[in-house]
N, C-alpha and C positions, 0 to 999 in steps of 0.2 A: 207375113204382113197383110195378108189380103183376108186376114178375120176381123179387119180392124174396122170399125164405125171410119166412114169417107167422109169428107166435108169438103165442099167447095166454099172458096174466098169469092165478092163480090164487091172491088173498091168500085165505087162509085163519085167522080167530083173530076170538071174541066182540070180546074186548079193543078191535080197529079199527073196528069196529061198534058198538059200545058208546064209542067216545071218549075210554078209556082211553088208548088208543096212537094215537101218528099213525103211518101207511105211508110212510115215507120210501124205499120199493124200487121203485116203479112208475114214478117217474119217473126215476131212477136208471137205470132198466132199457131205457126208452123209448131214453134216449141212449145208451145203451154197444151198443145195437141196433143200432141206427141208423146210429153211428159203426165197426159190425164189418160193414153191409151185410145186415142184416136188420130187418124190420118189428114192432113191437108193433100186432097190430092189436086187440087187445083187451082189459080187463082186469076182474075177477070179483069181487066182494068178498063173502065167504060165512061163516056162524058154523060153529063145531064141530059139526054135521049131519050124518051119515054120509049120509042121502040126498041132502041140499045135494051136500056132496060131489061123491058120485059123479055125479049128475046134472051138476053143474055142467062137470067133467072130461069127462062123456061131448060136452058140448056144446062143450066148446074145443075137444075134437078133433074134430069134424068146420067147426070153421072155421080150425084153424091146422097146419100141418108140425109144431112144439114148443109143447109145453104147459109152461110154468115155474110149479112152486108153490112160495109163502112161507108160514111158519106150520107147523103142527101136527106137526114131526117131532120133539120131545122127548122128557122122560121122564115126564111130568103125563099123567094122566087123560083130558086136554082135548085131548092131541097124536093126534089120528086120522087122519093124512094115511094111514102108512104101513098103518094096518090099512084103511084104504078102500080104497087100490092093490090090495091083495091082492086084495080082494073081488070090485073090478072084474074082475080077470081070472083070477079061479078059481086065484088062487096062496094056499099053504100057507105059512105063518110058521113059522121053525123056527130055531133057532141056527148062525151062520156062524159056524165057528172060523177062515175067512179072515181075517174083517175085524178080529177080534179085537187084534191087534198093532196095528192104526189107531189103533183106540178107544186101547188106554191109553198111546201114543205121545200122544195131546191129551193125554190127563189129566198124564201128566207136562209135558208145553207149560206148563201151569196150575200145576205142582208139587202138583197130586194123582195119589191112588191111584184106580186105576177098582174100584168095588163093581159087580160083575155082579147081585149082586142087588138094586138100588138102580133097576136102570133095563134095558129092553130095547136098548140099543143093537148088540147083536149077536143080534138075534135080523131074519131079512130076510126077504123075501116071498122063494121060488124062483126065478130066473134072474131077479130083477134085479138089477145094480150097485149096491155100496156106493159111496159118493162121499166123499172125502176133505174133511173140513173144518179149512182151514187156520186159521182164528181160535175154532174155539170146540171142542165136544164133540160133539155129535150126527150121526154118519152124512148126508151125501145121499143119494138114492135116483135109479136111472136104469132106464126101462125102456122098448124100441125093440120097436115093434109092426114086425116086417119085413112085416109081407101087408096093410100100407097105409100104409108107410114115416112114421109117425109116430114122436118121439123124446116122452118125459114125462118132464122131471127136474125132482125136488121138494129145497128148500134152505130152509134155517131162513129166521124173520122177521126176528131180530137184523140191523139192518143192515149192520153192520161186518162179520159172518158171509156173510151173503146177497150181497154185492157181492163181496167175496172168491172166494167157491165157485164165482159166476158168470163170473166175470174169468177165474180160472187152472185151473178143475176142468170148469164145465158147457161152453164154449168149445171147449176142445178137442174136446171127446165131440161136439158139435154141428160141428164141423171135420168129422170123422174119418165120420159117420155122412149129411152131404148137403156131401159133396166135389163142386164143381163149380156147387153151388147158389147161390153168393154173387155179388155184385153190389156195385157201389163204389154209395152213396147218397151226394149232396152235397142242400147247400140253399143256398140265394141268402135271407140276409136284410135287408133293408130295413126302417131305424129311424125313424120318424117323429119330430115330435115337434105340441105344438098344434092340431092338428086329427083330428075324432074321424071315428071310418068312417063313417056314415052320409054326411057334409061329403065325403070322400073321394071312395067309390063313388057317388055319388047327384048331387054338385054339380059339385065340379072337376073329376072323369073317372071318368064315369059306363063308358067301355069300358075302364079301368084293367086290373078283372079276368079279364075274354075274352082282352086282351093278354098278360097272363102265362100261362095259363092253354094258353097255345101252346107253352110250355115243363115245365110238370111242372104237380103238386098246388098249388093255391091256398092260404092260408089267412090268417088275419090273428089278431093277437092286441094288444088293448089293454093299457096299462102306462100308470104312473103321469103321464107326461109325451106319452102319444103314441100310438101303432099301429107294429108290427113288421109290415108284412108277410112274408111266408113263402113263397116257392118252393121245393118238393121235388120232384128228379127220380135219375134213376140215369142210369150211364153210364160213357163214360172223364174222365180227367182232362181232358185237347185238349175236349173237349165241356163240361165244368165250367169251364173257364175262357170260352171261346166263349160260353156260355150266361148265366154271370155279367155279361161284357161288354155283352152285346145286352140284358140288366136294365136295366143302369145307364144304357146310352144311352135307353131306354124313357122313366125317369122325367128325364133332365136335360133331355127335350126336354117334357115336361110339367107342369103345371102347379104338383103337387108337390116340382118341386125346388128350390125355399124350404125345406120342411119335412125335408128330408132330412137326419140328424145324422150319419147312418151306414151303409156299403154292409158289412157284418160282424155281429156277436154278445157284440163287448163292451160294457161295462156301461159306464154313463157313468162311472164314477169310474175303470175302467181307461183308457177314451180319452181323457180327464184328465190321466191318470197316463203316459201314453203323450206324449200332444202336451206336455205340460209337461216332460219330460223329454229330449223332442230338440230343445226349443227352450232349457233353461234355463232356465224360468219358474221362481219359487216362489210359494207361497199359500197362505191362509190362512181362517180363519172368524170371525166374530162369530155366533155365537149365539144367539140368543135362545128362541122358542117351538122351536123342534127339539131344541135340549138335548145339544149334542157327536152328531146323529144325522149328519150330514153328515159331520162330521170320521169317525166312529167307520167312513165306508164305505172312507177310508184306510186307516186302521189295521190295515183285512182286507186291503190287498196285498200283498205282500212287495216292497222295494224304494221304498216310499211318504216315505219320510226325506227322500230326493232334494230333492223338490219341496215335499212339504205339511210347515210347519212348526210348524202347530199352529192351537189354537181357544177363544177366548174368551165361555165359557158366562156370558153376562151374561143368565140371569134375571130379576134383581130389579133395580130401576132404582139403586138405588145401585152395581150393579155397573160398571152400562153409565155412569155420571159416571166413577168411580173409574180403571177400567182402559182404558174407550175414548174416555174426552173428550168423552161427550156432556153436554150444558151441559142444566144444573138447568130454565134458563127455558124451554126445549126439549120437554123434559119435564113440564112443568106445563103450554105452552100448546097443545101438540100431542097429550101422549101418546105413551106406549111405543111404540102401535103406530103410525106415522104415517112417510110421506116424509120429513120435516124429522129423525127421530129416525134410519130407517133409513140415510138420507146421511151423518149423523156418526157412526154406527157404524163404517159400513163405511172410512171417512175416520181413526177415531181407532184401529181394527183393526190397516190398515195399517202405522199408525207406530208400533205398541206390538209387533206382528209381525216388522217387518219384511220386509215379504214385497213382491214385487211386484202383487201384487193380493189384494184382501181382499174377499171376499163377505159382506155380512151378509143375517140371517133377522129380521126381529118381525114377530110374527102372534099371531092368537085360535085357537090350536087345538079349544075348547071342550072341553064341551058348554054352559058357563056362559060367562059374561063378552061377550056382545055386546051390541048396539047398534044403532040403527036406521042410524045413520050404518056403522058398524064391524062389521056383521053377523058372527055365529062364521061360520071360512072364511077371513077376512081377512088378508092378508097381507102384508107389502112385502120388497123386494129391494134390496138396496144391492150395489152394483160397483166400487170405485174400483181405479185402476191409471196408471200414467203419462199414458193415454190420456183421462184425468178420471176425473166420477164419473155412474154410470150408476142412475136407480133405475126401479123397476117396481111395478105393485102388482095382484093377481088376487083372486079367494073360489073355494075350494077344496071340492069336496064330500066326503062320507065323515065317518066316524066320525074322533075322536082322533089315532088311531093313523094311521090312512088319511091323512088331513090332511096327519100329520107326515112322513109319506112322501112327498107329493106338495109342499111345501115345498121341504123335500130335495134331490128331486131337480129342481123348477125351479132351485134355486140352481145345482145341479150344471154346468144345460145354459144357464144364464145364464156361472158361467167356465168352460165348455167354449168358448160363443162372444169369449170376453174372451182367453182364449187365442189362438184365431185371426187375433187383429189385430196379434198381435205380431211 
């Protein structure tokens, strides 16, 4: 990985520091890197500070080939990228009548008129680049230090903006300017799922890491059901495939190949959505503490119809007699949250769906309603499918939210597995 063109990140704006705004561009930026064969190896987060600034600028460039900044090229008070630039390198602001035709080419995009007095946008540091911005208003800025082969190009924070400019304006220029310098990056990732890293590294293969680690960059990353490990390396394709191979023989010959859900990067509901569609499964949800959270990660795929046919948000216990069949007595001697409830869910799910398999959810997501018995956490899993009916039951840590995530996607990887037996 260390043949890779480097780049440093440069968000710039109170706003993101302040918790007004989330940065939705950094990670954005990480992968479209990544995927073009270049590195983010760092990223900056800094307020409106001309000294911030420039300091911080002077610091990315001596740890990256391209500095990319978000933020501060507007028409507010508050936007000081392009007067820092200047400063740094002893350039004069003065009016481009080049770029001029840019600018009100957006404003008509908008169906406005450009007011030059309204705003600096034609007004540029000396020999550097305007940069076209195809989604909004505001100029980019580009400026290539030749006598230390360094590239600086600055793009608004709007994201819809900043990934645009990035994609089809900053790319080329970063083409055109370290021809020669690029490198194909791949990764190898590995999905776990029920066992946490420490249990990994530490218990059942303890040389897990040293083994990979003969192949590219290590890394590991927790998620709601498991561990992703992470191999990154460069190279050719023949080497990418070779290298993937010799991964996956690694782990089916070790002890984690139990826990393995996936040799890839999609999401459990697309390999769901995937194995249930070459096989012709259909399926369905019961509900309950997650509240359509499960169904609703269908509903983001395109082509989700296929297979998922829908989900019965029983809440309230009248819902789950009424719609899923679960029996009153059930419910009065067990409780909503209980085996005996989650099996008839998933059982009465089924035949009101019609679906070939029906997963249900009831649990205590808190932060109220538990139990010494039923601690907040608690959860059960219902499966039924030709193959019978399957339940389960775990306590979940995290907040509400977190909970209902982790719910979720146990159900997920609970008919992920229900899938595979068909």
């Amino acid at each position: 990985m260390n043949n890779s063109l480097k780049v440093a990140m440069v968000v710039i704006g109170d706003e993101i520091l302040n918790g007004r705004t989330t940065d939705l561009n950094a990670n954005w930026l990480a992968k479209f890197l990544f995927k073009e064969g270049m590195l983010l190896t760092s990223t900056h987060f800094i307020r409106d500070h001309e000294v911030e600034i420039m300091n911080t600028l002077n610091r990315a460039l001596d740890q990256a080939d391209i500095v990319i900044t978000s933020g501060g090229i507007g028409p507010t008070l508050d936007d000081m990228t392009k007067k820092c630039l200047a400063k740094m390198f002893g350039k004069t602001i003065s009016e481009n009548p080049a770029i001029i035709p840019v600018i009100e080419e957006n404003y008509r995009r908008f169906g406005r008129t450009w007011n030059p007095g309204l705003n600096f946008y034609h007004h540029f540091p000396e020999d550097f680049l305007a940069i076209n911005n195809p989604k909004g208003l505001a100029p980019g800025l580009g400026y290539y230090l030749a006598d230390r082969k360094k590239l600086i190009l600055s793009g608004p924070g709007v994201p819809r903006e900043f990934h645009e400019m990035v994609s089809n304006e900053f790319f080329s220029l970063i083409q055109n300017y370290f021809s020669g310098r690029f490198v194909k990056n791949y990764q190898t990732i590995v999905r776990t799922h029920s066992v946490p890293e420490e249990k990994i590294f530490g218990e059942l293969e303890p040389e897990l890491w040293s083994k990979l680690e003969k192949f590219g960059k290590v890394s590991s990353l927790p998620h709601t059901i498991g561990i992703d490990i992470i191999i990154s390396y460069n190279g050719s394709e023949e080497n990418h495939q070779l290298t993937q191979q010799k991964i996956k023989e690694i782990f089916e010959q070790s002890k984690m190949h139990e826990f393995v859900w996936q040799y890839g990067n999609l999401s459990l509901s697309e390999m769901i959505l995937k194995k249930a569609t070459e096989k012709k499964i259909t399926f369905g949800f019961a509900e309950s503490c997650t509240g359509g959270l499960t169904s609703s990660k269908f509903t983001d795929l395109s082509g989700s119809s296929v297979c998922f046919m829908g989900t019965i948000v029983s809440y309230d216990n009248s819902i789950k007699e009424k719609f899923l069949a679960v029996k009153s007595d059930t419910l009065k001697t067990f409780g909503a949250v209980s085996e005996q409830t989650v099996k008839e869910m998933c059982e009465g799910g089924k035949k009101a769906l019609n679906v070939d398999i029906c997963v249900a959810i009831t649990g205590i997501a808190g932060p109220t309603g538990g139990s010494v018995e039923k601690p907040v956490g608690t959860v059960y899993f219902g499966v039924h499918s030709k193959h019978g009916t399957h339940t389960e039951t775990t306590v979940a840590p995290g907040d509400r939210t977190r909970k209902k995530d982790r719910f979720s996607d146990r159900a997920l990887l609970l008919l992920l597995e229900e899938i595979q037996k068909f």
